[in-house]
C-alpha positions in Angstrom: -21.6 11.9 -22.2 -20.5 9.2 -19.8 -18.5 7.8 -22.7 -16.9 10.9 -22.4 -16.4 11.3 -18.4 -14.8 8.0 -18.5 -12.8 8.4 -21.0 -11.2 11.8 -19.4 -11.4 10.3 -15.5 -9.4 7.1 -16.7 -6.4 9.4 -18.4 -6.8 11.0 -15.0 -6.4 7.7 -13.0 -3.6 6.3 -15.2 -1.9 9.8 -15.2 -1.9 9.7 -11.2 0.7 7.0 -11.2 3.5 8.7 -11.9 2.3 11.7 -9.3 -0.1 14.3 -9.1 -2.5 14.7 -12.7 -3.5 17.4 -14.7 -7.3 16.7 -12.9 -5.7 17.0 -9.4 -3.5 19.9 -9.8 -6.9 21.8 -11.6 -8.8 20.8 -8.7 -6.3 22.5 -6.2 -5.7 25.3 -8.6 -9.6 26.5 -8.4 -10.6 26.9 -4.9 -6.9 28.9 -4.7 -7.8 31.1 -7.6 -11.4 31.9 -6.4 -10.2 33.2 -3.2 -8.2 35.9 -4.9 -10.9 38.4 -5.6 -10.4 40.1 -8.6 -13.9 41.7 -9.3 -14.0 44.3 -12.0 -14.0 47.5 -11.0 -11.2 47.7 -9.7 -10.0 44.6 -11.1 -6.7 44.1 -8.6 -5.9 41.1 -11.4 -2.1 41.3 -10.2 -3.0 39.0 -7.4 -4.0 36.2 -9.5 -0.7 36.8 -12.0 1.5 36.7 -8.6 0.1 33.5 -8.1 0.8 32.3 -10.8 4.0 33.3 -11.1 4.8 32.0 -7.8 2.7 28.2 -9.0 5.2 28.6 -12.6 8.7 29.7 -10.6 7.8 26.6 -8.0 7.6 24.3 -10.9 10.8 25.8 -13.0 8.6 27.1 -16.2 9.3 30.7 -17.4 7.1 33.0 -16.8 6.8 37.0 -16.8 4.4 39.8 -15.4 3.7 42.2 -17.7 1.7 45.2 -18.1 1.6 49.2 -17.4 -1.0 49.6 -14.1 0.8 47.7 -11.2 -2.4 46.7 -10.0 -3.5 45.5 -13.5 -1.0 43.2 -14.4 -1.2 40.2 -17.2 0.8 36.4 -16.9 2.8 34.8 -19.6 4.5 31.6 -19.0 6.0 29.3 -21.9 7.1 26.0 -22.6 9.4 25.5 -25.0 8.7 23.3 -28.0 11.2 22.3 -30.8 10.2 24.9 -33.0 9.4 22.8 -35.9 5.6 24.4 -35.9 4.7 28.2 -35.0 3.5 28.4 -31.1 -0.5 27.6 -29.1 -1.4 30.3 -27.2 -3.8 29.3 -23.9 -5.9 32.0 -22.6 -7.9 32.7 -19.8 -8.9 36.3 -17.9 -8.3 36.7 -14.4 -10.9 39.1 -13.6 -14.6 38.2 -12.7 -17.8 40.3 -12.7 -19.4 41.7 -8.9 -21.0 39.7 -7.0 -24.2 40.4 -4.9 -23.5 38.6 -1.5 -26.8 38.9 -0.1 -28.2 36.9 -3.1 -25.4 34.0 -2.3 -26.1 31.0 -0.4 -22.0 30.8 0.6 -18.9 33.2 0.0 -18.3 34.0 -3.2 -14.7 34.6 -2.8 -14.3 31.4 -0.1 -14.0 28.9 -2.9 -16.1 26.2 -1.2 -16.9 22.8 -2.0 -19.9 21.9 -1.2 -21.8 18.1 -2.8 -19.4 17.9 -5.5 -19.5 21.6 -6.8 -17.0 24.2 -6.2 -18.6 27.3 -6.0 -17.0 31.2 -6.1 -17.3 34.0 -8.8 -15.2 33.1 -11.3 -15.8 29.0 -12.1 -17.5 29.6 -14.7 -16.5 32.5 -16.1 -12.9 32.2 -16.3 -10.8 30.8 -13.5 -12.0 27.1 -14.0 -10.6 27.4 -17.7 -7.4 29.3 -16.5 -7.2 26.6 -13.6 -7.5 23.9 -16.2 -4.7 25.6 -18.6 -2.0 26.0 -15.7 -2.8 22.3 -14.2 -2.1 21.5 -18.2 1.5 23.3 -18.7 2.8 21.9 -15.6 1.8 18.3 -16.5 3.2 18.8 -19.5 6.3 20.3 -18.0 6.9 17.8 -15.7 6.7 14.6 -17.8 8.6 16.6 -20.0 6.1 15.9 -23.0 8.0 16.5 -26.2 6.4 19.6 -28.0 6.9 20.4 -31.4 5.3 23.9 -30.7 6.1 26.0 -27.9 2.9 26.3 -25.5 2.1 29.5 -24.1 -0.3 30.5 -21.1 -1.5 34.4 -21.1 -4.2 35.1 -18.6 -5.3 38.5 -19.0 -6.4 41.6 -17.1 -10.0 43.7 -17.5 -11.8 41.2 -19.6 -15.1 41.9 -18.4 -15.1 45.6 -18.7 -12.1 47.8 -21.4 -10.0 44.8 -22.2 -6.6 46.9 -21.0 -5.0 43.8 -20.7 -5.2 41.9 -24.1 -5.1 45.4 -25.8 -1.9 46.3 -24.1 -0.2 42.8 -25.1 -1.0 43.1 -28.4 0.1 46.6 -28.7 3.6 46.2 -26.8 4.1 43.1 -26.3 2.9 40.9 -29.0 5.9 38.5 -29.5 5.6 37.0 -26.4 1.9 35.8 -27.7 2.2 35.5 -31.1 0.7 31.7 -32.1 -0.5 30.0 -34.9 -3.9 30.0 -33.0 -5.3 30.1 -29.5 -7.5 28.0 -26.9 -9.8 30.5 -25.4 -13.0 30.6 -23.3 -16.3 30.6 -24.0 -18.1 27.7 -25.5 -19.4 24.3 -23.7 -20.4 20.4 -24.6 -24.2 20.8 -24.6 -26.3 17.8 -23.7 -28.9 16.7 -25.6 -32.0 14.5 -24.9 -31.4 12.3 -27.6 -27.9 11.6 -25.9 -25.5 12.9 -28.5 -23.1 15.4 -26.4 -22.6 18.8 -28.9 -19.4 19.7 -28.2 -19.6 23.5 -29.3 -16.1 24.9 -30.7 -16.5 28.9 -30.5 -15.1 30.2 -33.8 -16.7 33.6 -34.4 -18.4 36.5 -31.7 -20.6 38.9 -32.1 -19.0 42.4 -31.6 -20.7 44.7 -28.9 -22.2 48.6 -30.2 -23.2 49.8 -27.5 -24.9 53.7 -27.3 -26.4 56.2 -25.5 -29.7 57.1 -27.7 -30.9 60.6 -26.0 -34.3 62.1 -26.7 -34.8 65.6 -26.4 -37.7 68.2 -25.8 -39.1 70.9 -23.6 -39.3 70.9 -19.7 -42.9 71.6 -18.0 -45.2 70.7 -15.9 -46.5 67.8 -16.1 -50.4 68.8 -16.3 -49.6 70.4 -19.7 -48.9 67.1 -22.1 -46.3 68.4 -24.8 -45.7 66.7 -28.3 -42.2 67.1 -27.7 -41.9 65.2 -24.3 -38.8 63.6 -24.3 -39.8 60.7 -22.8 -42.8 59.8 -25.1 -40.1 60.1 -27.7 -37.8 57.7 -26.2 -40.2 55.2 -25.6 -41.3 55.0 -29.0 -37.5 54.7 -30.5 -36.9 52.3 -27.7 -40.0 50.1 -29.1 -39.1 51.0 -32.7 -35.2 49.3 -32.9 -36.2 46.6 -30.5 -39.3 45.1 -32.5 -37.5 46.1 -36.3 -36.2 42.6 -37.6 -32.6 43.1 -38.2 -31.4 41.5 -41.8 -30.4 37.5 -41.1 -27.7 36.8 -42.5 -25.6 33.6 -42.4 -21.9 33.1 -42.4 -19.8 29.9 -42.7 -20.2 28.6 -39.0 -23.9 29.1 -38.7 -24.6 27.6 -41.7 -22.5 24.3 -40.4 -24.1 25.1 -36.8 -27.5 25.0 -38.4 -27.1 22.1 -40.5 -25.5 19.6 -38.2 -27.7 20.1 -34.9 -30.4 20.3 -37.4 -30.0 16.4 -37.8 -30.7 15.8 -34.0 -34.1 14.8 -33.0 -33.6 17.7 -30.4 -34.1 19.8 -33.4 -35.4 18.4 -36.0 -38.2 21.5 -36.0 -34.9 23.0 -37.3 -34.1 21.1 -40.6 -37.0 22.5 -42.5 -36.5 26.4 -41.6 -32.9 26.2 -43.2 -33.7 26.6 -47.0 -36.0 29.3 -45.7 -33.0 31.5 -43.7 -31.5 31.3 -46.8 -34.2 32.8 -49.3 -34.1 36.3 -48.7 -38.5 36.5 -48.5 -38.8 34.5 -46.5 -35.4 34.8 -44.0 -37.0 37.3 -42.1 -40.4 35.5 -40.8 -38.3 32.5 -40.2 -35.9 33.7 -37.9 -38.7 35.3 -36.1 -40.3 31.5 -35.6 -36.8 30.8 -34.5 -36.6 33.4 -32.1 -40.1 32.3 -30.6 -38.8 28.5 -30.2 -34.9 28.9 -29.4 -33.6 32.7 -28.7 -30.0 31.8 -28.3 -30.0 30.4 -31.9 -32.1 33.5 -33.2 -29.7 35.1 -31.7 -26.7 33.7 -34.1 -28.9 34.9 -37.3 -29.0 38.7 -36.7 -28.1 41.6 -34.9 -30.0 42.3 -32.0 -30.2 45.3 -29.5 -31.8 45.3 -26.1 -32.2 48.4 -24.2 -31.0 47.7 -20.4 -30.9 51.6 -19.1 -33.1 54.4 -18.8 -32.9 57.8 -17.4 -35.3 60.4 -17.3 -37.0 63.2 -14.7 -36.5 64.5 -11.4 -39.9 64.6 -10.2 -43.0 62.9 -11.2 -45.1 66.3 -11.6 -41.9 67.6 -14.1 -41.8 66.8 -17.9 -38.1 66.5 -18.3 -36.0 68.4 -21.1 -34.2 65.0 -21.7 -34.6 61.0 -21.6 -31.5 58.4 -21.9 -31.4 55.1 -22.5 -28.1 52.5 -23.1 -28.7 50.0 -25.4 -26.6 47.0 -25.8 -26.1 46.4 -29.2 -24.3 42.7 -30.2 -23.7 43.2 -34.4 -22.9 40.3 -36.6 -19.5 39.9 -38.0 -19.0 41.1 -41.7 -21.4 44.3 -40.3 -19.5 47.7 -39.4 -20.6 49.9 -37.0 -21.5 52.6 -39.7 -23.9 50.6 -41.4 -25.5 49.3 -38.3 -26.0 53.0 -37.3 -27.5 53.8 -40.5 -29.8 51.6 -40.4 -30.8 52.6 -36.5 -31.2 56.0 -37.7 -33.7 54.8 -40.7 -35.4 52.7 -38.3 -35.9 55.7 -35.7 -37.1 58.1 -38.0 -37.5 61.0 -35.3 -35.4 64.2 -35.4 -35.9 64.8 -31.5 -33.2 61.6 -31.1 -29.8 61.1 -30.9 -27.3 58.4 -31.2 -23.8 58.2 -29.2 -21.5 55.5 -29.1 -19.2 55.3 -25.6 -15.7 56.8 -25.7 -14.0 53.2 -25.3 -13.3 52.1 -29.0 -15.2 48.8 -30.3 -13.8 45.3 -30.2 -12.5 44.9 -33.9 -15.0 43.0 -36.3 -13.1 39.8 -37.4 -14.0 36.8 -39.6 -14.2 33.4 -38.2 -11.7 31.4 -37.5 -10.8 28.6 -40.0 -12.8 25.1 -39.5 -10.3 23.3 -41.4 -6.7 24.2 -39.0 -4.6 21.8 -37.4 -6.1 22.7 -34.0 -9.7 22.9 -34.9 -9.2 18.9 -36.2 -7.7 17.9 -33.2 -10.3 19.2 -31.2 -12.6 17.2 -33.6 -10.5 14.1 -33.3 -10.3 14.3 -29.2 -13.8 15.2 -28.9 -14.8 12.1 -30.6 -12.5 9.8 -29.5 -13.9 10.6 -26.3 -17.4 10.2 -27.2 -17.5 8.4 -29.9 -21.7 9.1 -30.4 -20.3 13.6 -30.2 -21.7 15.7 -32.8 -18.6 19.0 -32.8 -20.0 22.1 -34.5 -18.8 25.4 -34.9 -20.5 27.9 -33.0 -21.3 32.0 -33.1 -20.9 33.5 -29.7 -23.4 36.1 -29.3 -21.5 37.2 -26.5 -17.6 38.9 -26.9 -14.3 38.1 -25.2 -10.8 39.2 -25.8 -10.4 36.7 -28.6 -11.3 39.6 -31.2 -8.1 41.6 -30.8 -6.3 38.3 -31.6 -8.3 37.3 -34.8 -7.8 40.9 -35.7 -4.3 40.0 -35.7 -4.3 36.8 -38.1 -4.6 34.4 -34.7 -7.0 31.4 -35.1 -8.7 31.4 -32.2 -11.1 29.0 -30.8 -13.5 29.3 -27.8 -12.8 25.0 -26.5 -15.6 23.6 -24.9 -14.2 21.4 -22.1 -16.9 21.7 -19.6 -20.6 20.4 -19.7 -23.4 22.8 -19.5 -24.7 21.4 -16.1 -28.5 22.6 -16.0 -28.5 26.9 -16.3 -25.3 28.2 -16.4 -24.9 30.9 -13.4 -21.9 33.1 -14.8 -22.5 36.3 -14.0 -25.1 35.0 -11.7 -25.8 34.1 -8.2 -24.2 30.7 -6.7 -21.8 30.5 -9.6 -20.3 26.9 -9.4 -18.7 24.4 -11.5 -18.8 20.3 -10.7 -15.3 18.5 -9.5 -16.1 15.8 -12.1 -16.6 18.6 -14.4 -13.6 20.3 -13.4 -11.3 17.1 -13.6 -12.7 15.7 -16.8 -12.6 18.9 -18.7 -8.7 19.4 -17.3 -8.0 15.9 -19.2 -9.9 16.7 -22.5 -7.8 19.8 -23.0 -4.6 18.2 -22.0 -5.4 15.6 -25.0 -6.2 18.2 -27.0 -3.2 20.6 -26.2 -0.7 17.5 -26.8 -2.6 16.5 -29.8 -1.8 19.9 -31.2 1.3 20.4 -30.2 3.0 17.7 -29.4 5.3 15.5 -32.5 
């Protein structure tokens, strides 16, 4: 890892002679973008594409405001390569989740610095990426680094909520993105005890199927128990699709995932439960050892569902006619949505329930992206000429971002870890921050990377 922060701080350094570097310009760029507060609902994201707008007309590069809501709009800048290979799309969302201010030791929307750290809604999650990517285009566009493919910077509106920005691109406005493949958020270098950084390249998500499941039943008081009290009912369905073990199933990055940080003493408990995940008697019981030792790899081997809502009753003396619950559903890719209902429906087993998906339509199920592209091995190459000791990976987000709707298109896209995982990571948390050092060496491994990709 320090291999790694040298290598990225010295580019920086030698980079600062002929004026300002990537590093510098991403460590302006952050604290500016922070202040802008974007939170979703409402969103308001046209307040981070006017500023950048105004950062891309300043510097000369082409860029454009597009969109249908006024207060919703999405940024495209591009620089122009010499064609010879098909465009690399940059992305990064402009909106972040609420904050609770109460629960924040500073301003989440002051963009302090405070020991090292820059802290505001949005570091994490996705204005230091999109910070990084704009200090990156105007490096490149003013020391005029010869570009064989044309670079492109989208940041997007509504990430965190219906995705109305990356839906309406693709739908009306999909030749100002189109792009061999894409650099998108979420993925991190992980430390490791034994000292080997991971650096984790995000090449397939999980698709979120979410859904109301509703229990119904009689109302009456409640000194006369009922066998058709609706919340009795709920509670057992609840217990019944949360404890069921979902099928494991493996695809081409979690079988690489699995076998490579397998080989690390970190996890070498690992190594022997891979033959198992494979055998279908005995996948099951071993991805429920998994799940006791490591839940975010568990997490990669099967569909899961956790129910995060519940609504039931007026009064505590009233049985209730009705119970709800939401349930937040994260489905592996290859599953559809039909099947996974099916089997919820098995797996219930009680007429007095009731499934319904939401009204917004499903991120599309998509395959992972290819390991062997022209990006994904410059990644590789960067990531270990930067750390020489760096074991890259592919890596299942169990999460979702708007990188779906492009895969569903025939885009490569790849989630670039650039930043260290420093400790817990606070996205979507209180006293969200992300280091300088972080910031600046991250900036310089994806302008390596970028150039590597696109440059001659």
């Amino acid at each position: 890892m320090k291999l790694y922060l040298a290598a990225a701080l010295a580019c920086a350094a030698a980079s600062a002679q002929t004026g300002d570097s990537a590093a510098d310009l991403a460590a302006r760029y952050l604290p500016e973008l922070i202040r802008l507060d974007t939170t979703n609902p409402p969103g308001n994201e046209t307040r981070v594409a006017r500023y950048l707008k105004q950062v891309a007309d300043r510097e000369g590069i082409v860029a454009e405001l597009l969109g249908d809501n006024p207060q919703r709009l999405n940024f495209v800048a591009r620089l122009r390569g010499s064609g010879k290979a098909r465009p690399l799309l940059l992305i990064a969302h402009s909106d972040v989740v609420p904050a609770d201010r109460p629960l924040w030791s500073v301003d989440p929307f002051a963009g302090m610095v405070k020991e090292g750290y820059i802290y505001g809604r949005g570091t994490e999650d996705d204005k230091g990426l999109l910070a990084a990517e704009l200090a990156v285009l105007v490096d490149l566009h003013r020391r005029k680094v010869p570009l064989d493919r044309d670079v492109i910077l989208l940041s997007e509106s509504d990430e965190e909520a219906g995705s109305i920005g990356a839906t309406w691109m693709v739908a009306h406005a999909w030749a100002k993105i189109d792009a061999e493949f894409a650099l998108n958020e979420y993925s991190y270098i992980l430390p490791t005890q034994s000292g080997v950084p991971v650096f984790q390249i995000q090449t397939a998500e999980k698709i979120p199927t979410r859904f109301k499941m509703t229990a119904h039943g009689t109302a009456a008081h409640g000194s006369l128990p009922r066998d058709d009290n609706p919340v009795v009912h709920l509670a057992r369905a609840i217990s019944r699709i949360t404890e069921a073990d979902q099928p494991v199933r493996l695809n081409a990055t979690t079988r690489a995932y699995l076998n490579a940080i397998g080989k690390l003493p970190d996890y070498d408990w690992l190594a022997p439960m891979l033959p198992k995940l494979e055998n279908p008697s005995t996948a099951s019981e071993t991805a429920n050892e998994i799940r006791r030792r490591d839940p975010e790899i568990h997490a990669m081997l099967r569909t899961t569902f956790s129910a995060t809502m519940l609504n039931a009753g007026t009064k505590i003396n009233v049985i209730p006619n009705a119970a709800e619950a939401q349930v937040d559903g994260r489905r592996l890719p290859g599953e559809t949505h039909d099947e996974v209902f099916a089997r919820l429906r098995k797996i219930i087993d009680d007429p007095a329930i009731t499934l319904e998906a939401p009204a917004i339509a499903e991120k599309p199920a998509t395959e992972p992206s290819s390991m062997t592209s022209p990006l994904y091995l410059a990644m590789e190459k960067v990531f270990r000429e930067s750390a020489p000791n760096a074991l890259v990976v592919p890596f299942l987000m169990r999460g979702t971002t708007d990188g779906a709707y492009l895969r569903a298109r025939g885009m490569a896209v790849y989630g670039v870890p650039i930043f260290r995982k420093d400790g817990e990571l606070r996205m979507h948390g209180n006293d969200e921050r992300l280091s300088l050092e972080n910031l600046r060496a991250g900036t310089e491994l994806l302008r390596k990377i970028v150039v590597r990709a696109a440059g001659p």
